[in-house]
C-alpha distance (Angstrom), angle and dihedral (degrees) to the residues before:
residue distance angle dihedral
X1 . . .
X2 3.84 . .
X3 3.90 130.7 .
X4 4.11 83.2 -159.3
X5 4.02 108.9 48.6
X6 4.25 109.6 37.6
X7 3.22 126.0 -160.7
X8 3.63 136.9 -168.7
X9 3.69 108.5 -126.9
X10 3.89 122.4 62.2
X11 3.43 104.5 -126.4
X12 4.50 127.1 -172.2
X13 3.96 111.6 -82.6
X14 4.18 85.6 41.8
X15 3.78 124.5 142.2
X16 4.20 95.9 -139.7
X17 4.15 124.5 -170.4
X18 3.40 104.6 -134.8
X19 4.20 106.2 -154.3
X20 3.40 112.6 -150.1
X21 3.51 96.6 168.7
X22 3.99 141.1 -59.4
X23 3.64 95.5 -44.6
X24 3.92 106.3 10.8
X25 4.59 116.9 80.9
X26 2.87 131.0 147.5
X27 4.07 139.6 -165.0
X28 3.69 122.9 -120.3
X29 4.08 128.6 178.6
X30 4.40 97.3 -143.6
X31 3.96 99.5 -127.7
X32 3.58 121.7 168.8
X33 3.49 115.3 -106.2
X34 3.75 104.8 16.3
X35 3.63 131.7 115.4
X36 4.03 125.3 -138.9
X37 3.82 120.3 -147.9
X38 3.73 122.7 -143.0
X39 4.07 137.3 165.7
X40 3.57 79.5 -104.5
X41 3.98 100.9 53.8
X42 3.69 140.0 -90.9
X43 3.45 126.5 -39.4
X44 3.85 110.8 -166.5
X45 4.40 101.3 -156.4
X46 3.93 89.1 -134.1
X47 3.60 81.1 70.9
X48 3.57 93.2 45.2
X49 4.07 100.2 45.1
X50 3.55 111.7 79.5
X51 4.21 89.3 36.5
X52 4.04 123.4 113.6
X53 3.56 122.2 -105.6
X54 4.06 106.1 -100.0
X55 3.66 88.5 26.8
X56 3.62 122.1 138.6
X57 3.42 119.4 -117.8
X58 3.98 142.1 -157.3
X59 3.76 124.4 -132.3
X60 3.81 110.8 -134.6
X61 3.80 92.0 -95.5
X62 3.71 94.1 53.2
X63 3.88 87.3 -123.3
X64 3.60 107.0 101.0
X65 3.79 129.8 31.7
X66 4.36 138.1 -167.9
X67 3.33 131.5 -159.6
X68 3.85 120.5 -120.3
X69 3.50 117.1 -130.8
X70 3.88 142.8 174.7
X71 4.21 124.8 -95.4
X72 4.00 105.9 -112.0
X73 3.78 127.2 163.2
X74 3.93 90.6 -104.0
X75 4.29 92.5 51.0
X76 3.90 84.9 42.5
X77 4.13 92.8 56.1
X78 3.62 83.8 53.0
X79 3.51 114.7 43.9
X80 4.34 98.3 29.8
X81 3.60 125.1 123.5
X82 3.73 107.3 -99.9
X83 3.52 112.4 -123.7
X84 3.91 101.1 152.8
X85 4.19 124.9 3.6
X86 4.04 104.4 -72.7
X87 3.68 130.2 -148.0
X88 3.76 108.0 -123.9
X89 4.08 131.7 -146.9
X90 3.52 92.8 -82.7
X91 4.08 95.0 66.0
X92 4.01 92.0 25.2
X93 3.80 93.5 62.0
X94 4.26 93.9 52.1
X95 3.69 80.4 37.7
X96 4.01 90.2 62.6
X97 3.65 101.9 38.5
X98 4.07 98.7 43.1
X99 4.51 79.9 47.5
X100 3.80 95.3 49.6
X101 3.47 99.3 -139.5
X102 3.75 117.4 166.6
X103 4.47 132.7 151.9
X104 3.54 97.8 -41.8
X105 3.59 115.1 23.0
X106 4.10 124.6 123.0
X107 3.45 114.1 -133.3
X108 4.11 128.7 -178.6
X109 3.35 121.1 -148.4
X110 3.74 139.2 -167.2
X111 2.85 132.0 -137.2
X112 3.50 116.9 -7.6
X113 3.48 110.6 -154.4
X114 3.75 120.0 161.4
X115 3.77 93.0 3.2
X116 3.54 88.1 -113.6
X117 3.66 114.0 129.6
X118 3.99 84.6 22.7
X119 4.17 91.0 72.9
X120 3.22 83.5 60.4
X121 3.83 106.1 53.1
X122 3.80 87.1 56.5
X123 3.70 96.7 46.2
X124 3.90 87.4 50.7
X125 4.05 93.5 38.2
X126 3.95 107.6 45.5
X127 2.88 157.2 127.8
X128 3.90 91.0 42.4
X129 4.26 102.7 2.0
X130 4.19 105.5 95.1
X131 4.15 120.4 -157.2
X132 3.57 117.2 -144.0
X133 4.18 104.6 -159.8
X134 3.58 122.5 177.7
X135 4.24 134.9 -170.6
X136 3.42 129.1 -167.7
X137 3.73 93.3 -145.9
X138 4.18 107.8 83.7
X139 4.10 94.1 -150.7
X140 4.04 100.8 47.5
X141 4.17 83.7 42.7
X142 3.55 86.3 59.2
X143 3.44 101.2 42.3
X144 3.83 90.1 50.5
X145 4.00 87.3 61.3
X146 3.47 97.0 52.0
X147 3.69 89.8 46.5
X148 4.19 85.2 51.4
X149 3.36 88.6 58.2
X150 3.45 116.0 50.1
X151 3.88 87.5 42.4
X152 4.19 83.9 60.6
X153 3.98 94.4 -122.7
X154 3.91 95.2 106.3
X155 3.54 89.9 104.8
X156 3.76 90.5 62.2
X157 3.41 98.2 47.5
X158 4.00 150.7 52.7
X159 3.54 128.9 -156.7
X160 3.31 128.7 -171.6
X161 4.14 136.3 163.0
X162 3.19 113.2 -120.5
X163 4.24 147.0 136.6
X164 3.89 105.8 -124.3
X165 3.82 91.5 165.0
X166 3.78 78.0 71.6
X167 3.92 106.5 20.4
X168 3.90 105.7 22.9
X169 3.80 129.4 -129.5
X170 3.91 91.9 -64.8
X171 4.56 85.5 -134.8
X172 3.29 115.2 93.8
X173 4.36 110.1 -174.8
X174 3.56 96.5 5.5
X175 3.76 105.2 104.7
X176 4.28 141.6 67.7
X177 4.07 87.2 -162.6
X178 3.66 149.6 25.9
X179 3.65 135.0 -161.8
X180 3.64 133.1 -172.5
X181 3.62 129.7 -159.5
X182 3.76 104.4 170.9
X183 4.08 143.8 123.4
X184 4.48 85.3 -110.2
X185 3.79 109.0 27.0
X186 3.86 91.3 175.9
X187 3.69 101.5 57.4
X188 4.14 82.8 62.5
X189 4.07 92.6 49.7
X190 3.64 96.9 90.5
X191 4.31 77.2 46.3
X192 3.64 88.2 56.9
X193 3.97 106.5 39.4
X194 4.25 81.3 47.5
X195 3.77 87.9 52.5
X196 4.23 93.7 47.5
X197 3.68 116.2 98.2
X198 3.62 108.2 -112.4
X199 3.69 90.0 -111.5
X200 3.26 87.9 68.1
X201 3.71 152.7 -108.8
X202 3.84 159.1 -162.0
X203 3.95 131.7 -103.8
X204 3.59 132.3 -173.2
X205 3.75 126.1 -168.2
X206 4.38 121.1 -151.7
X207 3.90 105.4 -140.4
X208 3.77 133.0 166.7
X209 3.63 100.7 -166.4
X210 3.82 125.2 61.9
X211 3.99 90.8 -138.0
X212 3.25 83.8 63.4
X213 3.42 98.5 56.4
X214 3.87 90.4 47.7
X215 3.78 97.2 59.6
X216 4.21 81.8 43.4
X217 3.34 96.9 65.6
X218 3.74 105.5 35.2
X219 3.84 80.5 48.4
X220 3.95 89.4 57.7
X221 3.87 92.6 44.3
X222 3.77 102.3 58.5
X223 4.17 80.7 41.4
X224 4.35 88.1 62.5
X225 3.83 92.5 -105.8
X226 3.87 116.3 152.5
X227 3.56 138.2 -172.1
X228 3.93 94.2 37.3
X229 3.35 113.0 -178.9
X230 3.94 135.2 170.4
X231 4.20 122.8 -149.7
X232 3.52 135.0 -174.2
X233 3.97 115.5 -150.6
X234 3.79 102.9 -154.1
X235 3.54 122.8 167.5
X236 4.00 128.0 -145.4
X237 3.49 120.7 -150.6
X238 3.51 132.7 -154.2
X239 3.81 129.2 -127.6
X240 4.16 104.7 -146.1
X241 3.83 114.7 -157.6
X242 3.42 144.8 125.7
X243 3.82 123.2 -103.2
X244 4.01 139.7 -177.1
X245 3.50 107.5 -100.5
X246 4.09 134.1 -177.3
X247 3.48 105.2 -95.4
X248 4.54 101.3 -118.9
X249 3.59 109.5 -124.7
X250 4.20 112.0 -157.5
X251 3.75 124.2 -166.0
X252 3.61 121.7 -146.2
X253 4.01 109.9 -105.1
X254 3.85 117.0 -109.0
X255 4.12 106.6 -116.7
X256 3.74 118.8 -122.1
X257 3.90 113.2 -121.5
X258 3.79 97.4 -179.5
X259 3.90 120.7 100.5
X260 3.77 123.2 -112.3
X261 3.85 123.4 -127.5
X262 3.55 114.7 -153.8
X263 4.39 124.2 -155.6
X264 3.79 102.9 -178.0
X265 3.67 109.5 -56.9
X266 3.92 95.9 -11.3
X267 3.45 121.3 107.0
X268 3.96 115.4 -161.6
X269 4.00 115.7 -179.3
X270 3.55 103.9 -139.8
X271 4.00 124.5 -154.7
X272 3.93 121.8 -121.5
X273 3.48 99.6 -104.6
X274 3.14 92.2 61.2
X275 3.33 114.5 49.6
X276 3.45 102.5 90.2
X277 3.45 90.2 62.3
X278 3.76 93.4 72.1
X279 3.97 128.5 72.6
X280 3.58 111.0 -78.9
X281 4.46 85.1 -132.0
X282 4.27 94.5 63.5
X283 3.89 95.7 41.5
X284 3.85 118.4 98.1
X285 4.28 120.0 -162.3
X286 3.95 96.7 -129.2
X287 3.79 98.6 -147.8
X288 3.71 83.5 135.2
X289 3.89 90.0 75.2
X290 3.12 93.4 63.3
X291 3.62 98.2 45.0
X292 3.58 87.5 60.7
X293 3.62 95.3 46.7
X294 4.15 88.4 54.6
X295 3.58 87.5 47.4
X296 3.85 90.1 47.7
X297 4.05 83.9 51.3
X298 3.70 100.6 44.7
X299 4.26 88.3 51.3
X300 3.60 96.4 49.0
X301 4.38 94.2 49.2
X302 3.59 80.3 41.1
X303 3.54 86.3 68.8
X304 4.34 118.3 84.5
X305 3.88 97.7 -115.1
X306 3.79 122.4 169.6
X307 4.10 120.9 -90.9
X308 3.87 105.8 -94.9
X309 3.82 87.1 -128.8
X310 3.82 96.9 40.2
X311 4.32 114.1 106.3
X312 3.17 129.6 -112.1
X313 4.41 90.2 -101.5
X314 3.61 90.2 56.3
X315 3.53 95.3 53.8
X316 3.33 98.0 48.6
X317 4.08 104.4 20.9
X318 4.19 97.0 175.4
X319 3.96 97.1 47.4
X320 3.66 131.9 43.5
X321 3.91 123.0 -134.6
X322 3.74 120.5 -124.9
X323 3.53 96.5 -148.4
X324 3.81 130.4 25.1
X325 3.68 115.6 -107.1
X326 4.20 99.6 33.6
X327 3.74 128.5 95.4
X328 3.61 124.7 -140.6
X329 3.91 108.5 -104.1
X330 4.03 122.1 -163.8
X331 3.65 93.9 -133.2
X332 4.07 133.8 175.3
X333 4.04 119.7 -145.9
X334 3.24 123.9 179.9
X335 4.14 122.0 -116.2
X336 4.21 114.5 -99.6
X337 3.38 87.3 -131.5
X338 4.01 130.7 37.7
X339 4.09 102.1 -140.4
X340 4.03 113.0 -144.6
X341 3.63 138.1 36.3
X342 3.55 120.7 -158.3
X343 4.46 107.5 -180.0
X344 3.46 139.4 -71.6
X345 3.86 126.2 -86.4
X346 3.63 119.8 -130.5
X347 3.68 114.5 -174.8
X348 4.09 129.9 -179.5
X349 3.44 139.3 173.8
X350 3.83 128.9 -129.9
X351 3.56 114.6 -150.3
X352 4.19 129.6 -132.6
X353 3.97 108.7 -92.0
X354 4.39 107.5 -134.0
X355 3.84 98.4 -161.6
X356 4.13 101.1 -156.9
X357 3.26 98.9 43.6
């Protein structure tokens, strides 16, 4: 299986996303002769293997089906085993952007965790960028690799397990960006700027606590970092329903029947007693007003509004109004409160060393 070269037919040994709807997938390793349970039945793979990714497939009792769909970095974040707390796509993406990273660049990482955000360095990276990731725990560093491999991205990347709060990165030069996921970012700083080429580069730290985005940044000014800057990635959502609302009532506009006297750029609507006042060269005949206005007409009864004597069922037949005289309106509001916070963001840049100057 490989989150780099897709194919069309899942084949045995595949890592499959089973969708179970908007907010329900699940992971499943294809192997011959085994049978996955779901809310919605079994699914033996043998039935599975063979299929098309995006098909739609049967459980065993015909009552239930999934759809099959392709790994990617963003199905990956949401259907992983959690080993450690992830960052998810909504943090990754401003993570990527505010980092630069495009084909090519080297990036160090630490620590590596689930894997989460580091699927998504490679897919953003390759073919010829390389992520170095480390984790100070031995078991989840080893767990990462195996992951790596079987996805087919453990040619972009090495893993290692190791403490760099204590013992560094070990690469000095090597890479375009750094980011830090751990419990005191700023001890690794002088890690980081070490590991920067000296052309220059960008790090971001993941933190959950303000203090510890205080002792960040004064960490990454005495280290010659500039353009520091912290962001929270929040996201809004949006209750959809339909409401009762006062029906709006518009009034066809009055036309103007005056002439207009122009000076330059200034427009000055004269009245009609006075028109003949002004030289006949500066006046304008505004029958263009009311062309607009009869255009303005002809687009609003173009448009299918309800019978003035019609009720309030047979303008809306599938939803009954609360009060007499409103319509029902799809609407979208946004929530009072916005649920979740996942850290704070702190990126700086590290500017290219001359030597000789």
């Amino acid at each position: 299986m490989s989150f780099v070269e897709n194919h069309e037919i899942v084949q045995n040994g595949d890592t499959v996303i089973l969708f179970l709807g908007h907010n329900s997938m699940q992971t499943v390793k294809m192997v011959s002769g085994k049978v996955h349970q779901t809310k919605f039945g079994a699914f033996p793979h043998d039935r599975i293997i063979g299929k098309r990714f995006g098909s739609k497939v049967f459980s065993k009792n015909n009552r239930g089906y999934v759809y099959l769909l392709y790994p990617s970095p963003e199905l990956w974040t949401v259907t992983l085993p959690h080993r450690t707390q992830i960052l998810y796509t909504t943090d990754i993406s401003l993570i990527t952007l505010e980092l630069d990273l495009k084909p090519g660049s080297v990036v160090v990482e630490s620590g590596t965790g689930s894997g989460s955000i580091s699927h998504a360095f490679v897919r953003t990276i390759m073919p010829t960028g390389h992520l170095h990731t480390f984790d100070f725990h031995q078991q989840r560093a080893d767990q990462a690799k195996l992951d790596f491999e079987s996805h087919g991205i453990g040619k972009f990347v090495t893993g290692a397990c190791k403490d760099v709060l204590a013992d560094g990165f070990g690469l000095k030069n090597v890479a375009d960006a750094v980011f830090l996921d751990l419990p005191k970012p700023w001890v690794a700083i002088p890690h980081a700027k070490e590991a920067l080429k000296a052309s220059g580069g960008r790090v971001c730290s993941f933190s959950p606590c303000i203090e510890q985005v205080q002792r960040t940044c004064e960490q990454l000014r005495k280290s010659g970092f500039c353009e520091i800057k912290t962001l929270e990635c929040l996201c809004k959502t949006y209750d959809v329903r339909t409401v009762p609302l006062p029906e709006a009532k518009f009034s066809k506009p009055k036309p103007f029947h005056g002439k207009v006297a122009r000076d330059g750029e200034t427009k000055i609507e004269v009245p009609e007693d006075e028109v003949e006042t002004l030289p006949d060269e500066k006046l304008e005949e505004t029958s263009n007003c009311n062309v607009i206005n009869e255009d303005f007409t002809k687009a609003a009864g173009s448009l299918k509004r309800p019978h003035p004597d019609s009720t309030n069922e047979e303008r809306n037949p599938h939803v009954k109004l609360q009060k007499p005289g409103n319509l029902n309106t799809l609407t979208a509001r946004p929530i009072k409160e916005i649920p979740g916070h996942t850290g704070y963001l702190t990126f700086a840049s590290l500017l290219p060393v001359f030597k000789g100057l």
